[in-house]
N, C-alpha and C positions, 0 to 999 in steps of 0.2 A: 590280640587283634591283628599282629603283624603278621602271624602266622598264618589267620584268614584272608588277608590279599593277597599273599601266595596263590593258595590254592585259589580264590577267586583270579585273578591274572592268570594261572595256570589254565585255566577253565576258557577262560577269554581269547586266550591267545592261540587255544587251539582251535577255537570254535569260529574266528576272524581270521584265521588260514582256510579251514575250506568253506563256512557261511552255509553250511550244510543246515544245519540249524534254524540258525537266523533268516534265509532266504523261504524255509516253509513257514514260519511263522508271519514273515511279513507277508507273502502269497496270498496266505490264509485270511489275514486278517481282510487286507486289499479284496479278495474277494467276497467279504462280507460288506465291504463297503461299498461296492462295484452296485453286487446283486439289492441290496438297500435303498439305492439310488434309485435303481431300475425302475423298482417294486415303485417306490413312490410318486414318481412320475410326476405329476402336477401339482403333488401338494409340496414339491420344493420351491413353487414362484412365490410361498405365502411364508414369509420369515418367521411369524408367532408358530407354524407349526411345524416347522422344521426345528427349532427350540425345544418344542416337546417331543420332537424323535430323536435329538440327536444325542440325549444322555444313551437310551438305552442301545442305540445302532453302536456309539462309540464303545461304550463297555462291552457287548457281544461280541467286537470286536477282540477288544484287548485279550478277555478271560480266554476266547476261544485258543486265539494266540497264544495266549501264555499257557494253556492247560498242554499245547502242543510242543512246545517247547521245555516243556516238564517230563512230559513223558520218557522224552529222550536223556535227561541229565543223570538218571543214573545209569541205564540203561549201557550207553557207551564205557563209562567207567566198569561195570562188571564183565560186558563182552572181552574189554581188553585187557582186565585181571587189574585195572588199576584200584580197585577199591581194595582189594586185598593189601594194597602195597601203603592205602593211605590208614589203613587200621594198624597196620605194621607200625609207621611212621610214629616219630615220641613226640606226640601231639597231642590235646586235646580234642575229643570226638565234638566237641559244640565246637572247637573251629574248624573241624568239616563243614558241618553245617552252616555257619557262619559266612565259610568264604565260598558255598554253595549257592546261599540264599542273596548276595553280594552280586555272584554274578550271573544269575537266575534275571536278578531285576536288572541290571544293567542291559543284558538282551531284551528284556519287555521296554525297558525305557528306551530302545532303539527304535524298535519297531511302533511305539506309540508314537514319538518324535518325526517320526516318516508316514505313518499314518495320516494324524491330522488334516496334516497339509492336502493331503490327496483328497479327504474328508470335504476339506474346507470349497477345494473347487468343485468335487463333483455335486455336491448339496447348495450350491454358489451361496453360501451363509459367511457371514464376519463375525468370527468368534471375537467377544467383549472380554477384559476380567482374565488375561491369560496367565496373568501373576496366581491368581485365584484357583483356574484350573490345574497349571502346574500342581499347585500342592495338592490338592484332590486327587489328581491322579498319583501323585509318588506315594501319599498315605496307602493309596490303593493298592497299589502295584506293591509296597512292600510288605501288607497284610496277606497279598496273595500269593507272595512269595515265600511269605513265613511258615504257610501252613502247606504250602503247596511241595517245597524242598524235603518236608518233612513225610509226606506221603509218598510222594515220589522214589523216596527212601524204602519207604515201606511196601510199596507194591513191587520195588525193581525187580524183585529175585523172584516174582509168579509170573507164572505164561501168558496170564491175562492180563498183564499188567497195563495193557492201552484200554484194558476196558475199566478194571480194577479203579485205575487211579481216579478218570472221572465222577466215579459211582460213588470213592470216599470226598472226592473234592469238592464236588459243588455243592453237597448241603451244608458243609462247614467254613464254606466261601460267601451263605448269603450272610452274615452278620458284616459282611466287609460290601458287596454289591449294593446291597440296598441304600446305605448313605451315600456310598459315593456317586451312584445315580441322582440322589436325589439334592447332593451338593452339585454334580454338576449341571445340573436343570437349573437348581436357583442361582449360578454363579452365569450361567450363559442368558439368563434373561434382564440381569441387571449389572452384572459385574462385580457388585457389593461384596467380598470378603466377609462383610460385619455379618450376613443373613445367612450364612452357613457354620458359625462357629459352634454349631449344637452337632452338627456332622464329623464336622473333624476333633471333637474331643473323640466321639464314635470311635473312628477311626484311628485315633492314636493311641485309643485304651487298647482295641481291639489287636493292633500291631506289637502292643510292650507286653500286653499277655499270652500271645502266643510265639511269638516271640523267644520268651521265659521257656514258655514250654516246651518250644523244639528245643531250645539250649538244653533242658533238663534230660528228654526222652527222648534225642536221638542216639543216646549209644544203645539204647536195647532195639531200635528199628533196624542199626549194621551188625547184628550179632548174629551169628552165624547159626 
C-alpha cells in the first residue's frame, strides 16, 4: 500500500505543478453545467424540478470529466517512457494500479468538490443530505476509477485510444451510473441516508469487485 502512495503522489505532484490535466477536466465539466443551466432556463424557479435534473446534469458532469482525465493518465506516462521504468521498478504491477487509481480519483474528487458549488448557484438550488451525497459520490467516483485506470491501461498503447477508451468505458460504467444517479435523486429530495442504503450496497459491491479485478489483471494490460 505504501508503495502505491508513491506513485499516487508521484502522479499528483506532477499533475498540480502544471494543472494541465486538472484545469481540462474542470473546464469540461463547468461547461456542462454552464450549457445545462442555459438549456433549462425556467424550469430552475421550480425547486421539485431542478431535484429531478440535477442527479443526472451532475453525473454527465463528473463521468465526462473523469473519462477526460483518464484518457490522459497513461498516455503521459508512455510518451515520456516512464511506464517502461515503472515495470522495471521491484514493485508489484497491482500497486501501479493501485496508486493510479488513488490518484485518478483524487483529481475527480477535485474537480467534483469545485463543481458543486458552481452547480449549486447557477441552478440557485440548496442541496439537503450533503453528508449523504458525499458518500454517493466517492462510492462513485471510486467505482469509476477502478474500472476506468484499468482501461485506460488498456487502450494507452493504440492510436485510438481517445476514441477506444470511451467505447470500452461506458458500457461497463453503467452498473456503477445508474445507482448512483438514483442515490443521488433520492438523497437530494429528502436527505435520508436510511432510503438509499439498497444503492450503496450497489455500489460497494460493484467497487470491491472490480477493484479485485483490476488488482488481478492489470499486469497482462502493461505487457508488452
Amino acid at each position: 500500500m505504501i508503495k502505491s502512495l508513491y506513485i499516487a503522489a508521484k502522479d499528483l505532484k506532477a499533475e498540480f505543478r502544471t494543472k494541465q490535466m486538472l484545469n481540462s477536466m474542470l473546464i469540461f465539466s463547468l461547461i456542462v453545467i454552464v450549457i445545462f443551466s442555459i438549456s433549462f432556463g425556467d424550469l430552475l424557479s421550480q425547486p421539485d424540478m431542478v431535484a429531478k435534473l440535477a442527479p443526472g446534469v451532475l453525473w454527465i458532469a463528473f463521468t465526462f470529466a473523469g473519462t477526460l482525465g483518464l484518457s490522459r493518465s497513461f498516455a503521459g506516462e508512455i510518451e515520456n517512457g516512464c511506464l517502461e521504468g515503472l515495470k522495471l521498478s521491484p514493485i508489484d504491477r497491482g500497486s501501479i494500479y493501485t496508486g493510479k487509481t488513488i490518484s485518478g480519483a483524487v483529481l475527480m474528487f477535485t474537480v467534483e468538490i469545485l463543481t458543486i458549488p458552481i452547480f449549486i448557484v447557477l441552478f440557485n438550488y440548496n442541496i439537503t443530505g450533503i453528508i449523504g451525497l458525499a458518500i454517493v459520490i466517492f462510492l462513485g467516483t471510486v467505482g469509476f476509477m477502478s474500472v476506468g485506470t484499468l482501461l485506460s491501461a488498456l487502450s494507452a498503447s493504440t492510436r485510438t485510444r481517445e476514441i477506444m477508451l470511451p467505447v470500452l468505458l461506458l458500457p461497463l460504467i453503467i452498473p456503477v451510473i445508474i445507482p448512483a444517479v438514483m442515490a443521488t435523486g433520492k438523497i437530494l429530495v429528502d436527505g435520508n441516508i436510511g432510503n438509499i442504503l439498497s444503492e450503496l450496497r450497489l455500489l460497494l459491491v460493484y467497487d470491491m469487485i472490480f477493484f479485485i479485478i483490476g488488482q488481478l489483471v492489470f499486469e497482462y494490460t502493461i505487457m508488452d
